[in-house]
N, C-alpha and C positions, 0 to 999 in steps of 0.2 A: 309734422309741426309740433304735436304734442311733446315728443321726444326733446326736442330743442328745447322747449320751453323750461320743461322738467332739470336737463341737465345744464340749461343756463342758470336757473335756482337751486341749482343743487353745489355751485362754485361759487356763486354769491354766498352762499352758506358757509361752505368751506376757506372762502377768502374775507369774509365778513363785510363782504362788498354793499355798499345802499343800493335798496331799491324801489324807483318809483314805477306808479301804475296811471297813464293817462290813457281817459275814452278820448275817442275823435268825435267830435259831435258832427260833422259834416257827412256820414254817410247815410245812403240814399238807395243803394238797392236793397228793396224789400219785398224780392219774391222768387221764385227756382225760376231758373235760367235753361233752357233747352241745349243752349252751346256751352262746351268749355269756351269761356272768357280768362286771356293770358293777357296781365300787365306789366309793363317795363317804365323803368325809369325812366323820367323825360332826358330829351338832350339838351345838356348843359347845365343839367341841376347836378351843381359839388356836392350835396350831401353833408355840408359842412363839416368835412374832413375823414367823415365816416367811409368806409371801405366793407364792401358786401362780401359776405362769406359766399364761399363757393360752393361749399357744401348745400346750402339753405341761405337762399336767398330772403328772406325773411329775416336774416340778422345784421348787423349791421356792428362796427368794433372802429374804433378813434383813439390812438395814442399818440400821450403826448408826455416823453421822457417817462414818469414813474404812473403817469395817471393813465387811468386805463377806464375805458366807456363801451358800454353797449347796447345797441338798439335792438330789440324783440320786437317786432310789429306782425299782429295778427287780426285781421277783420277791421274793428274799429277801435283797436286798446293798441299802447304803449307801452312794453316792458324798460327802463332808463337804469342798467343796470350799471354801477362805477364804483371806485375807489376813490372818487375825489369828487366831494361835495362842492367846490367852485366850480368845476370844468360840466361838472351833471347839471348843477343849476344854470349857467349859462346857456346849455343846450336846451334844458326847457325853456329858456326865454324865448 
């Protein structure tokens, strides 16, 4: 995951793409777990257009003609990395 992250900021860099940073205030487990715990997306959430890497499931990529959007999600933060300031802020709405 670390990797991701790094070479998702590192093309943001390189494409001078914006990017924002949102905590999830909603989480809730606060202690070590004895089992691996594995989550999947519900059925029937679009995702609002976003398309999950296969590589890393943890990122998430939405285009639309020249605008380009991508989701970083780790623990309880947002990476909203894009080239288009309309289409990023709509998604944070």
């Amino acid at each position: 995951m670390a990797k991701s992250i790094r070479i998702m900021l590192a093309l943001a860099a390189c494409y001078d793409y914006e990017i924002w940073q949102m905590d999830v205030k909603t989480t809730s487990f606060n202690s070590f777990a004895e089992e691996e715990i594995y989550i999947d997306q519900s059925e029937g959430f679009t995702g609002y257009d976003f398309v999950k890497n296969d590589f890393d499931p943890c990122i998430y990529k939405k285009v639309n003609g020249y605008s380009i959007a991508f989701l970083v999600l780790y623990v309880d933060n947002i990476l909203l990395i894009g080239n288009d300031v309309k289409m990023s802020g709509e998604t944070k709405a």
